[in-house]
C-alpha positions as CSV (number, residue, x, y, z in Angstrom):
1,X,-66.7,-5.6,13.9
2,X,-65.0,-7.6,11.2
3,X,-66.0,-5.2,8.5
4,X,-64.2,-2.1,11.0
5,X,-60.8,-4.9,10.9
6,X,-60.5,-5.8,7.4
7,X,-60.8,-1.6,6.5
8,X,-57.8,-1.0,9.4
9,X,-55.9,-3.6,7.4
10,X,-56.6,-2.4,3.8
11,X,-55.4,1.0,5.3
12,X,-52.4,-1.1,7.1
13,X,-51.1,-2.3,4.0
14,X,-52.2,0.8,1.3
15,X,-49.4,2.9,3.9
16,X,-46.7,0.4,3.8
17,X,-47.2,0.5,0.0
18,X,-47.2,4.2,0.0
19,X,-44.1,4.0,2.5
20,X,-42.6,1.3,-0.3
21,X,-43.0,3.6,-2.9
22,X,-41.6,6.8,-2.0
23,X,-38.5,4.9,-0.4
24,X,-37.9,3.2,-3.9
25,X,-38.4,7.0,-5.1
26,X,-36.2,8.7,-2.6
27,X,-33.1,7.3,-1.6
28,X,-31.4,9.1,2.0
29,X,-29.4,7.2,4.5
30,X,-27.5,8.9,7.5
31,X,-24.0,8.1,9.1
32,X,-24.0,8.1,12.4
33,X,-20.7,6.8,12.9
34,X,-18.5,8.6,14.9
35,X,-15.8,8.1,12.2
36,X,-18.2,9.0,8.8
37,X,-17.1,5.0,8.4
38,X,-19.6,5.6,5.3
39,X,-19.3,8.6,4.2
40,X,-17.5,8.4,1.1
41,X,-14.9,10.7,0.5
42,X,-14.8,13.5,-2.7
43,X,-12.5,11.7,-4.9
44,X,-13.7,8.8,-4.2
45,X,-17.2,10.0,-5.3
46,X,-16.3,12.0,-8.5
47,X,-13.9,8.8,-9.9
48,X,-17.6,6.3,-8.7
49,X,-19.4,9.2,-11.1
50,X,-17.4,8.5,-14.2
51,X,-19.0,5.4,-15.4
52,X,-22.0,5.4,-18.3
53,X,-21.9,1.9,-17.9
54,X,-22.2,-1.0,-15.8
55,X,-19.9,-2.1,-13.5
56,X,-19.8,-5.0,-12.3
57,X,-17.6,-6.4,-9.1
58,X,-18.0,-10.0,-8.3
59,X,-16.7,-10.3,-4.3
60,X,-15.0,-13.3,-3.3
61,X,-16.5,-13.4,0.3
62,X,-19.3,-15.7,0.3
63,X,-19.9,-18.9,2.0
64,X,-18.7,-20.5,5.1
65,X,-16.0,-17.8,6.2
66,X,-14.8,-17.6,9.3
67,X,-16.1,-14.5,11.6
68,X,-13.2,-11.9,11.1
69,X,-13.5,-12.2,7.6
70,X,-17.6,-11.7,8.2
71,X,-17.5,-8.5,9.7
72,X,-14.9,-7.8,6.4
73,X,-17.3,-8.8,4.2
74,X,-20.0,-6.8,5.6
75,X,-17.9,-3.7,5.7
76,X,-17.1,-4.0,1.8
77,X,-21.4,-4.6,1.2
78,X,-21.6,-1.5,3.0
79,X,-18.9,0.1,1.1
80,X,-20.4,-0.9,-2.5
81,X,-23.9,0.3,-1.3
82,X,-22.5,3.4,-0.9
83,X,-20.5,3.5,-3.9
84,X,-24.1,2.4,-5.7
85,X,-26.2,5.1,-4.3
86,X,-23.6,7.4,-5.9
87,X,-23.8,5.9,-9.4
88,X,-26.6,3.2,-10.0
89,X,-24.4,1.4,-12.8
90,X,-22.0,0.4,-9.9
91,X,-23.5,-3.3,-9.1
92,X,-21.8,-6.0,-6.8
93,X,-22.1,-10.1,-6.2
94,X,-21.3,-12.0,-3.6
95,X,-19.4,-15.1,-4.7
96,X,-18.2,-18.6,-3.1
97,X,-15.3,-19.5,-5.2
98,X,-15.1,-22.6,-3.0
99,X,-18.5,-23.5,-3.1
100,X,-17.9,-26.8,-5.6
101,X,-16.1,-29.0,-3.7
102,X,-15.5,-31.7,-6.1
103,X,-13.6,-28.7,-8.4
104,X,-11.9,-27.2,-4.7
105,X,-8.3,-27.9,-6.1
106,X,-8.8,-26.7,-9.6
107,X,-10.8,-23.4,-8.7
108,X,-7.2,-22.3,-6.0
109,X,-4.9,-23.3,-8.7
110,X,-7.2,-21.1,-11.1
111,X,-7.4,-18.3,-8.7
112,X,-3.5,-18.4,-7.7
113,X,-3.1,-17.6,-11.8
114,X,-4.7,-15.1,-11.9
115,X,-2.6,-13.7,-8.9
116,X,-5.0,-14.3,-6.3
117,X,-3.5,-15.3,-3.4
118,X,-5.8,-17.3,-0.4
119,X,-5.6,-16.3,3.2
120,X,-4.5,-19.0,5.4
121,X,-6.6,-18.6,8.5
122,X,-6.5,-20.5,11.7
123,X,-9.9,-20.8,13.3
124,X,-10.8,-21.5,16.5
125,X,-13.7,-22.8,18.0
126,X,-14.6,-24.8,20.9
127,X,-11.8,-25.8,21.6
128,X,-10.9,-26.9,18.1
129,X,-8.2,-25.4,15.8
130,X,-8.7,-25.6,12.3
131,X,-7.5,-24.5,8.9
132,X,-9.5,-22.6,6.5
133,X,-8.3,-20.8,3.3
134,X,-10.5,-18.1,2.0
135,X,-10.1,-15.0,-0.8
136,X,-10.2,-11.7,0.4
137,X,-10.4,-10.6,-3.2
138,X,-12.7,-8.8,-5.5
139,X,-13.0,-8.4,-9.4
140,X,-14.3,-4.9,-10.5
141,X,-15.3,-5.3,-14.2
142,X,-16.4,-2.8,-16.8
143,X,-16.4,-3.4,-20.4
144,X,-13.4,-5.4,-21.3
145,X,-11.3,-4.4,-18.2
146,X,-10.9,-6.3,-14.8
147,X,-9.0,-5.1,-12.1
148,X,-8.6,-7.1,-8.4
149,X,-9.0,-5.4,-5.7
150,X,-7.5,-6.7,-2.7
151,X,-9.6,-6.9,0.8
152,X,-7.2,-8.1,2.9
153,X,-4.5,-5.6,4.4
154,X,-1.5,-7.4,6.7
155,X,0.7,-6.1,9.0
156,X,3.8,-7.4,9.9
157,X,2.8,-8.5,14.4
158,X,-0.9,-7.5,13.5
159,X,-3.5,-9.2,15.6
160,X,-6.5,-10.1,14.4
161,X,-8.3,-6.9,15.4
162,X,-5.6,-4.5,14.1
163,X,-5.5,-7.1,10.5
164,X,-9.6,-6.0,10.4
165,X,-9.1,-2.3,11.0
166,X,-6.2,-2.1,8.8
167,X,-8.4,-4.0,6.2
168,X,-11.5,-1.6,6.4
169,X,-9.5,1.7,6.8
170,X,-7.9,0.4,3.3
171,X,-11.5,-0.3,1.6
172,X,-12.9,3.0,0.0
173,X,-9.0,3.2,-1.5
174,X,-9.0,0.1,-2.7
175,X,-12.0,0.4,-4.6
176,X,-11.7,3.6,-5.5
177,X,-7.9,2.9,-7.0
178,X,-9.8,-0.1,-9.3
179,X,-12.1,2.6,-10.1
180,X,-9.8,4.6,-11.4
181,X,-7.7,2.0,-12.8
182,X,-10.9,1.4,-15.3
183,X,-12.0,4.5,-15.8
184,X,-8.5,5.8,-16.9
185,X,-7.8,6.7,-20.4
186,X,-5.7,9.8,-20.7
187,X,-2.5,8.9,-18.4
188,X,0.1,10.8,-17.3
189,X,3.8,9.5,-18.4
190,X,6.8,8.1,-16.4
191,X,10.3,8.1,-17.8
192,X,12.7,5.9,-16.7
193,X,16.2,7.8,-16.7
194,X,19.2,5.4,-18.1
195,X,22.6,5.9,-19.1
196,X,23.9,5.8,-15.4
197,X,24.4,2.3,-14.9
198,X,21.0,2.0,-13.5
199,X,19.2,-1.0,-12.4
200,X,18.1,-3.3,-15.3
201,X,14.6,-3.5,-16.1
202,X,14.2,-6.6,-15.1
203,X,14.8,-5.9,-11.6
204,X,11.7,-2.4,-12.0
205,X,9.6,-4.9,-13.8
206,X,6.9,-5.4,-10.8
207,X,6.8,-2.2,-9.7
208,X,6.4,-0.7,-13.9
209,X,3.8,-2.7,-14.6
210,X,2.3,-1.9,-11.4
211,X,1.9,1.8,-12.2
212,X,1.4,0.8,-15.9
213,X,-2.4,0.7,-14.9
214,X,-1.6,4.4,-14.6
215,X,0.9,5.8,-16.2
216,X,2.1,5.3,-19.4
217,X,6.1,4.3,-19.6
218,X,9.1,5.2,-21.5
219,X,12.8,5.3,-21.5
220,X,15.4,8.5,-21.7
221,X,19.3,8.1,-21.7
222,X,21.0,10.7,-21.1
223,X,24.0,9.4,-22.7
224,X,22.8,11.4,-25.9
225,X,23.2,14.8,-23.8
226,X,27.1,14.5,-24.5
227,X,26.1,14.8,-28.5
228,X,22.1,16.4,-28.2
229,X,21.2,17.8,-25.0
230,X,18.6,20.1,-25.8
231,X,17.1,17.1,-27.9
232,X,17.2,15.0,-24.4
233,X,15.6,18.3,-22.6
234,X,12.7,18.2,-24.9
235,X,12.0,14.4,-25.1
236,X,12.2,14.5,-21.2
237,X,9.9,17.4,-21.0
238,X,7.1,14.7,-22.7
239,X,6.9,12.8,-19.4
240,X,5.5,14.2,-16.1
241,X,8.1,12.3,-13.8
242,X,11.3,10.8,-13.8
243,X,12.3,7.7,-12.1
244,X,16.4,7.4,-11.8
245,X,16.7,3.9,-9.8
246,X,20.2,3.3,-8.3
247,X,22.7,5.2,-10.6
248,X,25.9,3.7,-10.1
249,X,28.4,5.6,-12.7
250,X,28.6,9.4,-11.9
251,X,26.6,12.0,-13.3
252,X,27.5,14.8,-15.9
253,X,27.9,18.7,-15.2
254,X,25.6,18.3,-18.3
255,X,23.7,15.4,-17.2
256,X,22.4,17.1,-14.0
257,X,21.7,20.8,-15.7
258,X,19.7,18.6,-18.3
259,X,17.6,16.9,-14.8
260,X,17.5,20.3,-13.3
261,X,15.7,22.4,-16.1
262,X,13.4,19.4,-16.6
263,X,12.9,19.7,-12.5
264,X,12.8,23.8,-12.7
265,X,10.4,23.3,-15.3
266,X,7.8,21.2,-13.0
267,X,8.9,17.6,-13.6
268,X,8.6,15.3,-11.0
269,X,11.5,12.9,-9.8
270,X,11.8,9.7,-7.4
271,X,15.2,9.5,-6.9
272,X,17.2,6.2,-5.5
273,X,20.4,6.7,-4.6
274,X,22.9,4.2,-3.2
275,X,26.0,6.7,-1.6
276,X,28.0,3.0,-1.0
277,X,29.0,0.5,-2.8
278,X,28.4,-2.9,-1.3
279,X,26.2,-5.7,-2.3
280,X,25.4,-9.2,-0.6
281,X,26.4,-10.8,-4.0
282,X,29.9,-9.4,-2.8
283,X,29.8,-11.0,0.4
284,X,29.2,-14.3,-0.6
285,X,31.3,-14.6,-3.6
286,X,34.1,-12.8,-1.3
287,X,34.1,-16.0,1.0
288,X,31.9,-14.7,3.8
289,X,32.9,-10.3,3.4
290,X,33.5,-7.4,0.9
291,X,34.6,-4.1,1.2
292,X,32.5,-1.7,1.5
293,X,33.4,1.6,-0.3
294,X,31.9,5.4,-0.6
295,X,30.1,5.7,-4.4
296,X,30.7,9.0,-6.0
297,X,27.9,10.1,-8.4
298,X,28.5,13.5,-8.5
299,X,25.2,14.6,-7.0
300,X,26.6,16.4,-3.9
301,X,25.8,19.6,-4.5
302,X,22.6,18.8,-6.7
303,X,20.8,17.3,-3.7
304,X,22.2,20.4,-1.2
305,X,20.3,23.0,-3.2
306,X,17.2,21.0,-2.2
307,X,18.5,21.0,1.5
308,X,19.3,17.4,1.4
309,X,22.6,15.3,2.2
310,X,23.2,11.6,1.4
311,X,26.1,10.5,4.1
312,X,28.3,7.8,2.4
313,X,27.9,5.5,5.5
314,X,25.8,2.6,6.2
315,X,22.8,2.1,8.9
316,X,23.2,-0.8,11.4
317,X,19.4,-1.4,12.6
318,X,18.0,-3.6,15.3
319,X,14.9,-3.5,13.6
320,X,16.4,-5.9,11.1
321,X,15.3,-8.1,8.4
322,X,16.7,-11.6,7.5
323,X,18.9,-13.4,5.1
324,X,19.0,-16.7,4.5
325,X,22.3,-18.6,5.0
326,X,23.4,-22.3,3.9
327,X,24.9,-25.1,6.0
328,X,25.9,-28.3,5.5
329,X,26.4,-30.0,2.1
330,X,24.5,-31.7,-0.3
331,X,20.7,-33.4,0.9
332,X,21.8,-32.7,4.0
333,X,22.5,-28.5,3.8
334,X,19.9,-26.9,5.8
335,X,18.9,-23.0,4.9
336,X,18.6,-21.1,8.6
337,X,17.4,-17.2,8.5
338,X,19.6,-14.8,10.5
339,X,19.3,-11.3,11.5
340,X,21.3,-9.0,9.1
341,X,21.9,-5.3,11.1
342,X,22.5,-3.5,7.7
343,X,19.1,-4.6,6.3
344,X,16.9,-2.3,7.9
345,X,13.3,-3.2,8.4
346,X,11.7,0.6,8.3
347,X,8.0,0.8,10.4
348,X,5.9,3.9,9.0
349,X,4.6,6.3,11.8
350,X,1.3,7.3,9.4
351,X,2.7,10.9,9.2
352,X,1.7,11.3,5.8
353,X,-1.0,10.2,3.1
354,X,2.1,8.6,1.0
355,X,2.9,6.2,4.2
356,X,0.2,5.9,6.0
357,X,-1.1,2.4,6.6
358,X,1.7,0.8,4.9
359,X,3.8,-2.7,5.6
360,X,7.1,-2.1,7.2
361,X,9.8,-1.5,4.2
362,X,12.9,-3.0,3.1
363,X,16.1,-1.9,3.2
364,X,19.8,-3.1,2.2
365,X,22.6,-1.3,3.0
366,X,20.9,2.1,3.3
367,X,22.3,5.6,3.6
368,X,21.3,7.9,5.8
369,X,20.5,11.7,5.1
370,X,21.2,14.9,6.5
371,X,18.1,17.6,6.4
372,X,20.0,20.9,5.6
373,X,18.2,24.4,6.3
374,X,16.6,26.4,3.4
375,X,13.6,27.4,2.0
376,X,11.8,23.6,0.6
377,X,9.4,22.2,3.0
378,X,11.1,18.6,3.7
379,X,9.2,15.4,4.8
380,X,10.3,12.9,6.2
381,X,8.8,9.8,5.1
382,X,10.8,7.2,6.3
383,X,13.4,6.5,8.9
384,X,15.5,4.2,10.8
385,X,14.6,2.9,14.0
386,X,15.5,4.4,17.2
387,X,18.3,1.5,18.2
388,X,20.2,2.3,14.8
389,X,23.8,3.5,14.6
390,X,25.7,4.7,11.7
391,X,29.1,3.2,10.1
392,X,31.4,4.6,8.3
393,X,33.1,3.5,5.1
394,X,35.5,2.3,3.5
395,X,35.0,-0.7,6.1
396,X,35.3,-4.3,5.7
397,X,31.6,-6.2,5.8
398,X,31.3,-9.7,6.8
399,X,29.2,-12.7,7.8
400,X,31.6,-12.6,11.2
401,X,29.4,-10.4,13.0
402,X,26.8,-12.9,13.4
403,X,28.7,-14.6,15.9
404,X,29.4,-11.8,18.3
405,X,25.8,-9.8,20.0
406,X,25.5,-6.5,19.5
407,X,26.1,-4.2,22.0
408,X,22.6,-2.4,22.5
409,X,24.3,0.8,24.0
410,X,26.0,1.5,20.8
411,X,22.9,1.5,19.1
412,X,22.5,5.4,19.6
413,X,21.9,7.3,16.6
414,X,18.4,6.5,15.5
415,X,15.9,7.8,13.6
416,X,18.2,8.3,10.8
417,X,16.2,9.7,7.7
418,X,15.9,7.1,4.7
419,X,13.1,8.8,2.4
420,X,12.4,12.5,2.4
421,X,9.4,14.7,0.4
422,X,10.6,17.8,-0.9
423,X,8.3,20.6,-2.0
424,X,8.2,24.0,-2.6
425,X,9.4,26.2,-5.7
426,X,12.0,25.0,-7.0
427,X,14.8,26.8,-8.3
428,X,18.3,25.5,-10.4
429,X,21.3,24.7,-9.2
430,X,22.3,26.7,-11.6
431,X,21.2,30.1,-11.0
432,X,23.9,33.1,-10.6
433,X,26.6,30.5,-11.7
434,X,28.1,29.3,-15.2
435,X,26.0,26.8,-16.9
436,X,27.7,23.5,-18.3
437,X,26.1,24.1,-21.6
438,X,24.0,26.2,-23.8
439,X,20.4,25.4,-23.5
440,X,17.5,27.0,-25.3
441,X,14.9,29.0,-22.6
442,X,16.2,27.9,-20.0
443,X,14.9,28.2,-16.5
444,X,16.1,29.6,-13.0
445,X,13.5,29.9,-10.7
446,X,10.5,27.2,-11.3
447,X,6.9,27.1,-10.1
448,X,5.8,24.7,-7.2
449,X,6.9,21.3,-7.0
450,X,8.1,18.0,-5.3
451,X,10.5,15.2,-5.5
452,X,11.2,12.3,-3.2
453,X,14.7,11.0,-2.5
454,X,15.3,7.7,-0.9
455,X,18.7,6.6,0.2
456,X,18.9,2.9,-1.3
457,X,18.5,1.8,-5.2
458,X,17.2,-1.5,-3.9
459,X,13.7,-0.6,-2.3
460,X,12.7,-0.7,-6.1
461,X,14.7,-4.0,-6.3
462,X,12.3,-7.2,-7.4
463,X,14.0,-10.5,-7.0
464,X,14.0,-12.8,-9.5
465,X,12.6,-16.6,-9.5
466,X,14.0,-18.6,-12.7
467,X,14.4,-15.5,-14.6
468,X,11.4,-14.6,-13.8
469,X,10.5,-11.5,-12.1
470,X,8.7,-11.5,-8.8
471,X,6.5,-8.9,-6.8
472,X,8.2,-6.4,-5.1
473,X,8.7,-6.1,-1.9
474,X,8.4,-10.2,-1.6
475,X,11.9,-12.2,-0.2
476,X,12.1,-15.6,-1.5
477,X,14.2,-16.9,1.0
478,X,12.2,-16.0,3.7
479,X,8.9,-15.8,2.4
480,X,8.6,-12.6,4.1
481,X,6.7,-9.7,2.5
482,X,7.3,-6.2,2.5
483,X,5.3,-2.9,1.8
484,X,8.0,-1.5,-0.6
485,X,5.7,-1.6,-4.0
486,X,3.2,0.0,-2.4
487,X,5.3,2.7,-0.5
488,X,6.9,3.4,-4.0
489,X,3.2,3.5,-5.9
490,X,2.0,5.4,-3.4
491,X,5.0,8.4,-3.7
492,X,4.6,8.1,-7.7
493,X,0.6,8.6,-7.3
494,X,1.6,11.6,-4.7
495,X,3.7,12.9,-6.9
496,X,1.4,13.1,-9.7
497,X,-2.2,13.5,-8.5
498,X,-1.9,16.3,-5.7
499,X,-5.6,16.6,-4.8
500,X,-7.0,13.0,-5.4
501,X,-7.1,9.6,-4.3
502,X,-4.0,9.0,-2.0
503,X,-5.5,11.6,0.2
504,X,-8.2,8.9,1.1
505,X,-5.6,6.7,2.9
506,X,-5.7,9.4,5.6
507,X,-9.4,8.2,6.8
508,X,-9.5,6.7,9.8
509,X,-11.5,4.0,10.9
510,X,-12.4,1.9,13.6
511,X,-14.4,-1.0,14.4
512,X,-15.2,-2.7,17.5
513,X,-14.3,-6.0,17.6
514,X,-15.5,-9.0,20.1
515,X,-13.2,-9.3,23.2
516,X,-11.5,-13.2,21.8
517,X,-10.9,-13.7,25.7
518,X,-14.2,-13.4,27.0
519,X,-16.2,-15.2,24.2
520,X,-15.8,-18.6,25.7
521,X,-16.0,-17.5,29.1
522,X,-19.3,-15.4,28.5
523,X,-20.5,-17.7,26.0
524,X,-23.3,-19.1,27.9
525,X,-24.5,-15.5,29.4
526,X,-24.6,-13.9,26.1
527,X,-26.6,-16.9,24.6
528,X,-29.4,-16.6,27.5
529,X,-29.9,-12.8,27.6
530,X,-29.6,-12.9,22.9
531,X,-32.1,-16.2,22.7
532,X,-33.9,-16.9,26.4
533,X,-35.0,-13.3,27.4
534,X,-36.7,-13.2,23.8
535,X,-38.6,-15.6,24.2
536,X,-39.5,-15.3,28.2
537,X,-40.6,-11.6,27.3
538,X,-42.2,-13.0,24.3
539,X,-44.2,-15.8,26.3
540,X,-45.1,-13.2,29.4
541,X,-46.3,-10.6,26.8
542,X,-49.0,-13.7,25.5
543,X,-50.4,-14.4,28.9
544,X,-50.8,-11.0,29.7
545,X,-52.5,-10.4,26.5
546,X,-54.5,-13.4,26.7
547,X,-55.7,-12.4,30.6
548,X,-56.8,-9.4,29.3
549,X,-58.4,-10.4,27.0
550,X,-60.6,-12.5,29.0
551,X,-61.3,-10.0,31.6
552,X,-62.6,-7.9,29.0
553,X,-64.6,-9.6,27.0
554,X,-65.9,-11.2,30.4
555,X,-67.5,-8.1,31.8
C-alpha cells in the first residue's frame, strides 16, 4: 500500500518536472481578449527586436498605490511580458520610489528634476478621503541612454474609468516610442524655415527638443534666396521636413517657388499660419483692446493649389479656454480666470492616428479654413466646436465683452476647420506659368506627399517662466494643460514615418472597471460569496471525504 503511494507520487512530481521543463523550453501564450489587449502590434514588435543588449526599465508602480493605479500597473507587467517574450534582453523592475520614508521629501524633489511629475490622487475609502501622490512613470534604460515613459494619460473631464482606459490604450505607444527613442541612430532632419519674422526659438524650444530625440535639427533662412536661391534649394533639400512657425512678414514670389520645389520634390512641411494680426500683449498694453487687423503673407494662392483657404477672420468658441486677469492693487490684487471666446479649446474626435487619444488643444485667435475642391485628399484634423461663429476683421478686440453674455443663437457656424492633412501628389504652383526665377532641374509634377496646415502660429507657442522656457502646451496662469506638443509631435512623426509607430495609437482598448457606486453598497455580499463560500465548500468537501472514508474502510 505505501510502497503503491510513494511510486504515484515519484510519478506525481517526475510529470510536473517534465511539464516544468518543456514550458521553460517552449514559450506560447494566447489572447483571448476581445480587443487583442496583448497582442502586440508589428511596429511595435520589429522596434522591441532591435536590441543586442539589455534593456533595462525600472517602473515606478510599486508599493502601497491606490486601486486605479493597480489595475495600471498590472496592465504595463503585462505589456513588458509581452514585450520580453519578443526579445529576452527587454527586462523590467518594479520600483517604490516612496518606499524610504525618512528620504520621502528628497526622493519627490529628486524625481520632479528629472521631470517626473507625481499624480495627486484622491482616495476614498470607507468613508475616508485621503491624499496620495504616486509616479505613473517608468525609466527604459539601455547602454548610456534613459528615456521616461509616461503611464499616466489625462483627459481634460475624464473620470476615473475613462483616465485608466485612456492610460492603457496609450501603453504599447508609449513604450514602444522609448523604444525607439534608444534604439535610434540614423535620424531623419527637420529644418526650421527663418527669414519671415518667425517665432523665436525660444518660444519652439519645448517642442525642438521634444522631437530632438528623433530628428536631427537645423536652421534655413530664406533671406539668402534674394542673393543664392538655388544654394537655399539645395541646403533645404538636406532635411526631410520643414517647420515655418507663424511667419509674420510676407513671403517672396521667390521665397515660395524655392518652398515649392523643395515640396514638389517630396519635402514635408508643418505649416502655422496666423491670417490676423492680434495678440493679447496688444490688449493689455492697449488699456483693455487692440485692433485686430488681416496679415498678408502672400500665401493666397500657394495654399489654393493644395485646395486650402486661410479666411482672415477670427473664431469666437464656447468651448473656450481661460485667461487670467488682475484686480485690485498691490497685496491685495487678486488673479480671477475668465472665459476668453477667441481662445478656442479644440476636442479631437479620434478620426485619425495623428489625433487620436489626444488632450484638447489650444488655440489663440485662430483662423478658420476653407476646404476647396481638387485632386489632394484633405483631412481634417482639427476643428472648432459646434457653438463657434466667425468675426470678421479689421475689428476692434477688447476685455469689454466679458461683461455682456453671449448670445448662444449667434453661435452658428461651427465646426470650422483649424488643422487639415494634405496628401496626394503634389504638383507646383508653378506649373504652365512663369517662374520667379531660374532654378536648376526643377520640378512640376512631384511624387506622393503630405503637409499639414494649421491656422494659428501659437499652437507651437511655449510660454516662458523667468526666461525660461516651459512645456508646451502648459498655461502658467491657469495651471491648465493642453495636448498641443503632443498633437504637434504626433503630425511631425506622421509626416515622416508613414508605416510605423503612430499607427499604434489607433488600438483600441478596453477594460472593465468596478462599478465605484456599488462597491460600498455590495461590499459585504461580495466579501461572503469571494471569502465564506470558500471555505463552507471547503469545510463540506472534508466531512464528506471524511464520511466516506469511514464507510469504506468500515465494511
Amino acid at each position: 500500500m505505501n510502497r503503491k503511494l510513494l511510486i504515484s507520487a515519484l510519478k506525481a512530481i517526475a510529470l510536473v518536472l517534465v511539464m516544468n521543463l518543456l514550458g521553460s523550453l517552449v514559450y506560447a501564450r494566447l489572447d483571448l481578449t476581445e480587443d487583442k489587449r496583448y497582442t502586440l502590434s508589428q511596429p511595435a514588435v520589429e522596434v522591441a527586436q532591435k536590441f543586442d543588449g539589455p534593456v533595462i526599465i525600472d517602473v515606478l508602480l510599486d508599493g502601497n498605490i491606490p486601486p486605479e493605479f493597480s489595475r495600471l500597473k498590472s496592465e504595463t507587467i503585462q505589456l513588458l511580458e509581452s514585450f520580453s517574450s519578443k526579445n529576452k534582453n527587454i527586462k523590467y523592475n518594479l520600483v517604490d520610489p516612496l518606499q524610504d520614508e525618512g528620504q520621502v521629501q528628497e526622493t519627490i524633489a529628486e524625481l520632479q528634476k528629472l521631470g517626473l511629475q507625481p499624480a495627486n490622487v484622491t482616495v476614498e475609502e470607507n468613508g475616508r478621503v485621503s491624499q496620495e501622490l504616486v509616479f505613473p512613470w517608468a525609466l527604459a534604460n539601455y547602454r548610456d541612454k534613459t528615456v521616461k515613459v509616461p503611464l499616466l494619460k489625462n483627459k481634460l473631464g475624464s473620470t476615473s474609468e475613462e483616465r485608466i482606459n485612456n492610460s492603457v490604450q496609450q501603453l504599447e505607444y508609449a513604450f514602444a516610442d522609448a523604444f525607439t527613442k534608444l534604439s535610434t541612430i540614423e535620424k531623419k532632419s527637420v529644418a526650421v524655415i527663418k527669414g519671415n519674422a518667425q517665432l523665436e526659438d525660444i518660444y519652439l524650444a519645448d517642442y525642438l527638443s521634444t522631437i530632438r530625440d528623433y530628428y536631427n535639427i537645423g536652421a534655413i533662412t530664406l533671406d539668402s534666396v534674394a542673393t543664392n536661391p538655388q544654394k537655399v534649394l539645395d541646403q533645404l533639400k538636406g532635411f526631410d521636413l520643414a517647420l515655418i512657425a507663424k511667419p509674420t512678414e510676407p513671403f517672396s514670389d521667390e521665397e515660395k517657388y524655392v518652398m515649392d520645389q523643395f515640396m514638389v520634390n517630396g519635402g514635408k512641411t508643418i505649416w502655422l499660419v496666423d491670417q490676423v494680426a492680434i495678440e493679447m500683449d496688444s490688449i493689455y498694453k492697449g488699456g483693455g483692446s487692440a485692433m485686430a487687423l488681416p496679415r498678408e503673407l502672400n500665401l493666397k494662392d500657394f495654399f489654393f493649389n493644395y485646395g486650402l483657404r486661410i479666411n482672415p477672420v477670427l473664431v469666437n468658441d464656447l468651448y473656450f479656454t481661460q485667461i487670467v486677469l488682475a484686480t485690485g492693487e498691490g497685496n491685495d490684487s487678486q488673479y480671477n480666470p475668465v472665459p476668453w471666446y477667441y481662445h478656442p479649446m479644440v476636442f479631437s474626435r479620434n478620426s485619425h492616428p495623428i489625433n487620436t487619444n489626444i488632450e484638447a488643444v489650444r488655440f489663440q485667435f485662430a483662423t478658420p479654413m476653407e476646404i476647396l475642391e481638387n485632386d489632394y485628399g484633405k483631412t481634417v484634423l482639427l476643428m472648432s466646436s459646434p457653438l463657434s461663429k466667425t468675426e470678421g476683421v479689421p475689428t476692434q478686440i477688447g476685455l469689454d465683452i466679458l461683461n455682456t453674455p453671449p448670445d448662444r443663437e449667434s453661435y452658428n457656424k461651427g465646426n470650422q476647420p483649424l488643422a487639415v492633412l494634405v496628401e496626394g501628389n503634389f504638383v507646383s504652383m508653378y506649373e504652365n506659368r512663369i517662374k520667379p526665377l531660374e532654378l536648376e532641374k526643377n520640378v512640376e509634377v512631384g511624387g506622393s506627399n503630405k503637409m499639414v496646415v494649421i491656422s494659428d502660429g501659437d499652437v507651437i507657442k511655449n510660454q516662458l517662466r523667468n526666461g525660461r522656457p516651459l512645456e508646451l502646451g502648459y498655461d502658467k496662469w491657469t495651471n491648465s494643460f493642453y495636448g498641443n506638443k503632443e498633437f504637434l509631435v504626433n503630425c511631425t512623426n506622421y509626416l515622416l514615418d508613414d508605416d510605423g509607430l503612430i499607427n499604434i495609437r489607433n488600438k483600441k482598448v478596453s477594460i472593465p472597471m468596478l462599478d465605484a457606486q456599488k462597491i460600498p453598497a455590495e461590499k459585504t455580499k461580495w466579501q461572503l460569496l469571494n471569502i465564506g463560500v470558500p471555505v463552507v465548500l471547503t469545510l463540506c468537501f472534508g466531512i464528506f471525504f471524511n464520511l466516506y472514508r469511514k464507510r469504506k474502510f468500515t465494511r
